[in-house]
N, C-alpha and C positions, 0 to 999 in steps of 0.2 A: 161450403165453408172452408176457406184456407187459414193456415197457420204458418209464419215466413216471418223472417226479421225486420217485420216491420215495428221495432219497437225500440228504434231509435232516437232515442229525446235528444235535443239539441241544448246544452245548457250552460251557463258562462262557468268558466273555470273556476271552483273551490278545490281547496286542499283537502285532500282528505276524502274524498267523494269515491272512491275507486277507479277502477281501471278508466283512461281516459284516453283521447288523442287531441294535439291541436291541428286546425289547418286554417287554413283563409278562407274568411266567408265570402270578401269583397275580392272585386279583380284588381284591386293596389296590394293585393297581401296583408294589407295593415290591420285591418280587423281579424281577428282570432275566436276563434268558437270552440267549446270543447266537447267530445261525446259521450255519455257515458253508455256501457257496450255491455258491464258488467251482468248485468239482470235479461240481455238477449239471449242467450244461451236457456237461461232458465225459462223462459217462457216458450222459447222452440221448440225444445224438450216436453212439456207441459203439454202444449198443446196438439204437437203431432204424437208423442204417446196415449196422451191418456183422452185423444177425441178422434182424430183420423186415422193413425193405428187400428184401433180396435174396430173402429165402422168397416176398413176394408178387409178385417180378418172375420167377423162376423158376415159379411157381403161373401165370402169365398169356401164360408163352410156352413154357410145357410144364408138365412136374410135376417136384417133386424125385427124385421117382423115376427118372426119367431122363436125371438131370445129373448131370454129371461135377464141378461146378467145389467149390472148396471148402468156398464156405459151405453145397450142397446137402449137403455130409458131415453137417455139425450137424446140420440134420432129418432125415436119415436115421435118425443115431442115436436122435433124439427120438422119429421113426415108430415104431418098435418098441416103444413106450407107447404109440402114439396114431397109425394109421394113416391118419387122415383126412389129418394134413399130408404124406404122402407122395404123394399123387394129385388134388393141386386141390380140396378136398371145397370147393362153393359157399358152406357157409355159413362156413367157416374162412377161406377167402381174402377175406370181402368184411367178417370184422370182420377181420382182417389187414390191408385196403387202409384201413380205418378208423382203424385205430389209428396206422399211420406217418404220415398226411396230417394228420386233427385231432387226433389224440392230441398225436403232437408239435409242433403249433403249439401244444395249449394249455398242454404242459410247459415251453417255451421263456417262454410271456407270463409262468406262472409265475413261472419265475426270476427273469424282470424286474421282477414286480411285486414279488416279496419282496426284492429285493437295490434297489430304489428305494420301498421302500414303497406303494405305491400303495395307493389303497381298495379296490381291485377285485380285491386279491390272495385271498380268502377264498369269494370267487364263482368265480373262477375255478379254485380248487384243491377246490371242491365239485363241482362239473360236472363237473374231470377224476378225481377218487376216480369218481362216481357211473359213469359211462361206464366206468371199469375193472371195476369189481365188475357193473355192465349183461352188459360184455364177458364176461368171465367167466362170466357164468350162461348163455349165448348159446352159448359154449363146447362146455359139459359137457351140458347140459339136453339137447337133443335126442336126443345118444346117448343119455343115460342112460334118455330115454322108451323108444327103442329095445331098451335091453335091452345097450348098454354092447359092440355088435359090435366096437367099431373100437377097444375100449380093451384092451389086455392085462394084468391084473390077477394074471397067473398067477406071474408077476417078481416078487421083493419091491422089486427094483432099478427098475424101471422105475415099479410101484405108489407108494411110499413118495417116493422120491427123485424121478424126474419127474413123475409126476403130481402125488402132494398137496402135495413141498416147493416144488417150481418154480413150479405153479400157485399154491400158497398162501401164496406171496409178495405175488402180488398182489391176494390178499382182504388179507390181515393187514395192510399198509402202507396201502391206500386208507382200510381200516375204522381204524386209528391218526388219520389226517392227518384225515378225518372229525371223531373225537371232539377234535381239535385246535381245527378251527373252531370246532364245538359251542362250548367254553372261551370263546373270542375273540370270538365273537359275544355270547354271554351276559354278559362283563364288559363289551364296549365296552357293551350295551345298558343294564346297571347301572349301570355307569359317565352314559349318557344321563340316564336317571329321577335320580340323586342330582343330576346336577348340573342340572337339571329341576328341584326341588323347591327348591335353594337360590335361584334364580334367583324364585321365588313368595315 
């Protein structure tokens, strides 16, 4: 279960809404989109403290399996889909220690760069999709070489709902904000050659 900025709503420009950017949704520039950014921060925080945080500090000084304290309750639950996070499994805790450390520093530069525009917003939010959908396959893949021991499939609840919806949150949002750039990079670069060519 990842947590990343994916919680960029796309929404037309009101006054008064908070923190906002405009840019071009269309390759004539003429349409205008606005984003609001202000409430990503708070749910990064949110989510990488108070649910992935504490799984990999619990993963490093026991296993959740044998804690008592609150947030171990959440992966308990989760365990019962996916028993690897209830007992330290190496390769879960070390994309888990991955994800709270660089994940969320580059969901944080994100923010910043989209809410001050920076150039470097579009590079930075391709690295952090690419690292999710990485993470993600890192994930699932080994078990599922295995033969799927540690997954419980037999739930519809545990199948359906944690596994494929929770998990495929974060394919579906990474592979979204992807074809986002795709967009943005391909008009800023059309946008180049046109004004390239007047310039000759």
């Amino acid at each position: 279960m990842h947590a990343r900025s994916r919680c960029l709503h796309f929404v037309s420009e009101e006054e008064g809404a908070g923190p906002k950017i405009t840019q071009g949704a269309a390759l004539n520039g003429q349409v205008k989109v606005g984003q609001k950014v202000h409430r990503c921060q708070k749910v990064e925080e949110y989510c990488c403290r108070l649910c992935e945080g504490p799984f990999v500090y619990l993963s490093l000084v026991g296993t959740v399996a044998q804690s008592d304290s609150m947030f171990a309750s959440l992966w308990k639950e989760y365990g019962k889909a996916d028993a690897r996070w209830l007992h330290s499994d190496p390769t879960i805790v070390s994309l888990e220690f991955l994800t709270v450390v660089l994940g969320s520093l580059l969901a944080l530069i994100l923010i910043h760069a989209i809410i001050k525009d920076k150039y470097y917003r579009h590079f930075i939010q391709i690295t952090l999709c690419v690292c999710e959908l990485y993470g993600g396959w890192m994930t699932f893949c080994p078990d599922w070489l295995l033969g799927c021991p540690s997954l419980n499939t037999s739930n519809w609840l545990y199948l359906w709902v944690y596994l494929v919806f929770f998990n495929g949150i974060w394919v579906v949002v990474p592979a979204l904000l992807l074809c986002q750039s795709w967009v943005e990079l391909r008009r800023m670069h059309e946008l180049k050659v046109k004004f390239g060519k007047k310039l000759k």
